[in-house]
C-alpha positions in Angstrom: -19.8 -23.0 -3.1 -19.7 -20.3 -5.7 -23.1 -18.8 -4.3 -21.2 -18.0 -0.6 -18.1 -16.1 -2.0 -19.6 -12.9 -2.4 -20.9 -13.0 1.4 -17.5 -14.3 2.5 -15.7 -11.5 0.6 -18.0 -8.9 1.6 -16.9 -9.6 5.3 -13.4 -9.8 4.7 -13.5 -6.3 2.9 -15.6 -4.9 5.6 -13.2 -6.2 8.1 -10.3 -5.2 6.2 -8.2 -2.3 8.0 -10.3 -1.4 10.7 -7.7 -2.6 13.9 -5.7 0.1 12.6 -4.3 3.6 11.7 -3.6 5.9 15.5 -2.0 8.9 13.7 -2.0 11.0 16.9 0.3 7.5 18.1 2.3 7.3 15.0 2.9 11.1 15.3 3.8 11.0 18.8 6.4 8.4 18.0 7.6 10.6 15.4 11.7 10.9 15.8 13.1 14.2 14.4 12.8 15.5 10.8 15.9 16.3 8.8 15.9 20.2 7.8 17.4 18.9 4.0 14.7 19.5 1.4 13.3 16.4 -0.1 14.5 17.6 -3.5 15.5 20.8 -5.1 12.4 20.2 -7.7 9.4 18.4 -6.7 9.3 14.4 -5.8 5.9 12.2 -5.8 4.4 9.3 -4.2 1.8 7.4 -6.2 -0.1 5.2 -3.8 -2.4 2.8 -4.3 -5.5 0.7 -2.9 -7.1 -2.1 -2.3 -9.8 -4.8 -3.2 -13.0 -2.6 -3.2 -11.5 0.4 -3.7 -11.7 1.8 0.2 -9.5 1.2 3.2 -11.5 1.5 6.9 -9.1 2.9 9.7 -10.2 4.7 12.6 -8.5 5.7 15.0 -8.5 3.6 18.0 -8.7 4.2 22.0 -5.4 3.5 24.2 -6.8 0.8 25.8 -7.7 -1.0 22.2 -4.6 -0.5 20.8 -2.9 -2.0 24.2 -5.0 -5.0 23.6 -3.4 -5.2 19.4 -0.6 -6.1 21.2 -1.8 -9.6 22.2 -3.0 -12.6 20.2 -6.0 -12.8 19.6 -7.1 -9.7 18.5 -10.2 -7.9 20.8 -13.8 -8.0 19.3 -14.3 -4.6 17.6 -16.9 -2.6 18.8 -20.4 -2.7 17.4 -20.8 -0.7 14.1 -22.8 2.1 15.5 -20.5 2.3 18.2 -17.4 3.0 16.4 -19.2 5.3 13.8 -20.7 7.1 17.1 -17.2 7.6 17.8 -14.0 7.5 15.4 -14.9 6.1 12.4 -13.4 7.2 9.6 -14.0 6.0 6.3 -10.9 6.1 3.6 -12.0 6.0 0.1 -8.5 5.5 -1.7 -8.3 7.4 -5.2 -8.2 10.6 -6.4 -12.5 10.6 -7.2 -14.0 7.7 -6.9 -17.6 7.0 -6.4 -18.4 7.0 -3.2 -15.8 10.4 -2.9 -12.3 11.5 -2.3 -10.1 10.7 1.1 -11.4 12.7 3.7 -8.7 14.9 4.3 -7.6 14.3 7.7 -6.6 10.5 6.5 -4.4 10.7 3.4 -1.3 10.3 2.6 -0.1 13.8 2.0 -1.8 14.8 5.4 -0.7 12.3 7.2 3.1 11.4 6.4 4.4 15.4 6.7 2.5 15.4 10.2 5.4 12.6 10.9 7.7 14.0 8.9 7.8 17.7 7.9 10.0 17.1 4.1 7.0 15.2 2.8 4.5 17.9 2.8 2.8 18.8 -0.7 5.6 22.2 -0.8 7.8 19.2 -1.9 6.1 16.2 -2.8 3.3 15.8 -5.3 0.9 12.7 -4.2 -1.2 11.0 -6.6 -4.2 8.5 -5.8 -4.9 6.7 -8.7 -8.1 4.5 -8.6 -8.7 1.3 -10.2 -10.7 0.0 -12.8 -14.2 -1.2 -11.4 -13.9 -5.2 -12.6 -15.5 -8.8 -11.9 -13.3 -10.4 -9.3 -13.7 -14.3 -9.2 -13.7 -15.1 -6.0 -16.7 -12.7 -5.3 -18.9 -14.7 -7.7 -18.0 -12.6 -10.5 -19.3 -9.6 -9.1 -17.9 -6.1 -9.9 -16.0 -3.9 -7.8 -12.9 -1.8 -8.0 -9.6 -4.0 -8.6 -6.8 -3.8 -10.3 -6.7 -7.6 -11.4 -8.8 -10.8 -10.7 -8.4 -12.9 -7.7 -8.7 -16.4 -8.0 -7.8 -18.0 -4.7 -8.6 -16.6 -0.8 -7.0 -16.1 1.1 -4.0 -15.1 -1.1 -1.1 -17.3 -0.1 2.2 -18.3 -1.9 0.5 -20.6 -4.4 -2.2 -18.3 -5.2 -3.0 -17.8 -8.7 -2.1 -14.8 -11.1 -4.5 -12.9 -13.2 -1.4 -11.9 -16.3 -3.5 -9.8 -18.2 -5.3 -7.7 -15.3 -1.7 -7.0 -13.5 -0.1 -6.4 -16.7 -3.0 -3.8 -17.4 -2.6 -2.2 -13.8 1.2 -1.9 -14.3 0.7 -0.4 -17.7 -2.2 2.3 -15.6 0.5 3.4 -13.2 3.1 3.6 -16.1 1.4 6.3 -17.5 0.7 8.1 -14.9 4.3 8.1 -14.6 4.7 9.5 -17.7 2.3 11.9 -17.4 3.9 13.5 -13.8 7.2 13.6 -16.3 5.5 15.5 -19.3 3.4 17.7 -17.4 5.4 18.3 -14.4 8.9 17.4 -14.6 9.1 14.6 -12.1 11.2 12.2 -13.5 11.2 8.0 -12.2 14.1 8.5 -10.6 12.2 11.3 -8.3 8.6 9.2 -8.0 8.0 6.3 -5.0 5.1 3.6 -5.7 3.8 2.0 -3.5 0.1 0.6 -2.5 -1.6 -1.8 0.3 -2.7 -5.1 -0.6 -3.4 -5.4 -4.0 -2.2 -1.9 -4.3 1.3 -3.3 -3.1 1.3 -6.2 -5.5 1.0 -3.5 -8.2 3.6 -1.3 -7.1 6.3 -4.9 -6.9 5.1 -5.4 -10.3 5.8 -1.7 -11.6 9.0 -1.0 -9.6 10.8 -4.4 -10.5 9.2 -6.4 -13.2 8.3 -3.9 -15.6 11.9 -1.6 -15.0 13.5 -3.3 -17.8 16.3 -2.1 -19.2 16.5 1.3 -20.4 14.1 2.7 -18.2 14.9 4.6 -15.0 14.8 3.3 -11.8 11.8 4.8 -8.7 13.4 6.4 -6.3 11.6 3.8 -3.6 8.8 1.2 -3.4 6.2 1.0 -0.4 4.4 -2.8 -0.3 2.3 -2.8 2.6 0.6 -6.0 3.2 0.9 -6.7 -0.2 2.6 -9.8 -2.8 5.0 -10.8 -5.1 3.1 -11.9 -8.5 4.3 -13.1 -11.4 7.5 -14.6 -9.7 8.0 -16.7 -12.5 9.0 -13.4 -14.4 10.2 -11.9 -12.2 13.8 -10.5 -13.5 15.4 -7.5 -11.8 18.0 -5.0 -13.8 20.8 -4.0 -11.7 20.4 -0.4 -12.4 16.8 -1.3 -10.6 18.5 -3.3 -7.5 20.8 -0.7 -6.9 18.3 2.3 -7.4 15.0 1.6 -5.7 15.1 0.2 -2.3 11.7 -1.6 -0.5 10.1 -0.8 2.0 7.6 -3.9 2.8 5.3 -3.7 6.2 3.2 -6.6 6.5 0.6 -7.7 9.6 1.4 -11.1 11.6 -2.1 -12.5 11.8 -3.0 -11.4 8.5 -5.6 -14.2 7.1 -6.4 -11.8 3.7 -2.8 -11.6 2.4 -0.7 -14.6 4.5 2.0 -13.3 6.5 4.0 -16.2 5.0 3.8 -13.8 1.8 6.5 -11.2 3.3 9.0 -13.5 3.7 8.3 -15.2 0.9 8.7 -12.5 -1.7 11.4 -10.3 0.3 13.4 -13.1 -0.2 13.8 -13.9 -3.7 13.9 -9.9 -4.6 16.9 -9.6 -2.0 18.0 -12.8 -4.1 18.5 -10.2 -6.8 19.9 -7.5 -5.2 17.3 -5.2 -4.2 18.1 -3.5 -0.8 14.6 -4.1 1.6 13.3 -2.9 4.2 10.8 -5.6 5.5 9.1 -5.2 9.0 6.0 -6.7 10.7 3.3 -5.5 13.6 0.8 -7.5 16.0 -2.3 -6.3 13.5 -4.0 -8.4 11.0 -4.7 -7.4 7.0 -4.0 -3.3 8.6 -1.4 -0.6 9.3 -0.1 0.0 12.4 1.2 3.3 13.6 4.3 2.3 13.7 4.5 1.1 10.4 3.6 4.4 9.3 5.9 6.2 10.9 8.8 3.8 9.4 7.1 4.4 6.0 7.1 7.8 6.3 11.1 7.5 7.5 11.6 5.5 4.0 9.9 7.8 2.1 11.5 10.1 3.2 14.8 9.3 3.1 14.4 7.8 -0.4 13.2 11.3 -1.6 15.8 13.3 -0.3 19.5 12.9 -2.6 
């Protein structure tokens, strides 16, 4: 019933991320950083987030994440346990309205800790926060999105919202632009990428909506994200050849099917885009090693 949505997405959200993100881990396994520049002028990544508009990680004991490795996952600790602890909160925009990322959990703290050419001396990173909208499955209540959501959990079947992805594409577009105009980072020098429906955005902007004429991104990042639109979806080869995928998805993820990664690597191999696709024992999450291979991509797709 209509009436137990919004409780039932209100869990999943609050759930969402938490078995997650062990940066001094994903550091440790760190392999060495190339001493090439990541570009003679500056790059970007443009990253974006998920349903609600935050992402919970926090950082995990040895003995938890020894546990991730098994099926099923271990209870989490009690709320006022964890926040007693290692919670960290990550509120994924630039400003939103409950604040920025704390500093010690985004991006551009995080990936040159792994890997030195992606530090802000070389890459520019941009948060961008979506619209606060009425999302269907939560009852119509409004929250930050960047399209509706029909169907949960979000398999292959799952329905698209046109307009609302159409509009998000369009948001990231111009900021695009705007990195170009104001400070000369061309597409061609620019990765998008986002988690969840932050990564269905990115497909969407990367390969849909590079029609012909317009410059390939340097690299797309879909973590535990979707194909939409597949029905449109048409891929230039200027775009196969120019922006490779990287596409991290969790194996018990019940938010955003696992069945979705294979899926949609699939047909956009189909078309000749060169991917990247990789899984971890973790639900709808990061794992550390899937931020250290992002980082690796990222890298190595911002450096000529």
């Amino acid at each position: 019933m209509i009436s137990v949505k919004p409780l039932l997405l209100s869990a999943a959200i609050a759930t969402t991320s938490r078995r997650a993100l062990n940066l001094n881990s994903a550091v440790a396994m760190s392999t060495s950083s190339t001493s090439q520049s990541c570009a003679n002028g500056k790059s970007a990544l443009i990253f974006m987030h998920g349903l609600g508009g935050e992402l919970n990680f926090w950082f995990i004991t040895s003995e938890i994440a020894a546990a991730e490795e098994n099926y099923p996952p271990p209870p989490l600790p009690a709320a006022a346990a964890v926040a007693s602890h290692t919670a960290l909160r990550l509120t994924s925009g630039v400003v939103v309205s409950s604040g920025k990322w704390p500093l010690a959990c985004r991006h551009d703290n995080q990936l040159p800790s792994i890997r030195k050419n992606l530090g802000e001396k070389n890459v520019h990173y941009v948060f961008p926060p979506a619209p606060t909208i009425g999302i269907t499955i939560n009852g119509g209540m409004e929250m930050p999105g960047w399209f509706d959501l029909f169907d949960w959990p979000i398999g292959i079947s799952a329905r698209d919202d046109r307009d609302g992805k159409l509009a998000a594409a369009q948001q990231i577009e111009s900021t695009v632009e705007k990195l170009e105009r104001e400070m000369g980072i061309p597409a061609s020098r620019i990765v998008v990428g986002g988690f969840s429906q932050g990564g269905a955005v990115a497909l969407l902007t990367a390969y849909h909506r590079r029609t012909k004429g317009k410059e390939p991104f340097a690299g797309c990042v879909c973590l535990s994200g979707w194909l939409t639109m597949k029905d449109e979806l048409a891929v230039t080869p200027e775009v196969a050849k120019g922006t490779p995928l990287f596409w991290g998805h969790g194996q018990w993820d019940d938010k955003v099917l696992f069945e979705q990664q294979a899926h949609g690597v699939e047909k956009l191999r189909s078309l000749g885009v060169d991917v990247t696709d990789s899984s971890y024992p973790v639900g709808h999450s990061s794992h550390p090693k899937e931020v250290e291979a992002m980082a690796e991509f990222i890298e190595s797709a911002l450096t000529p």
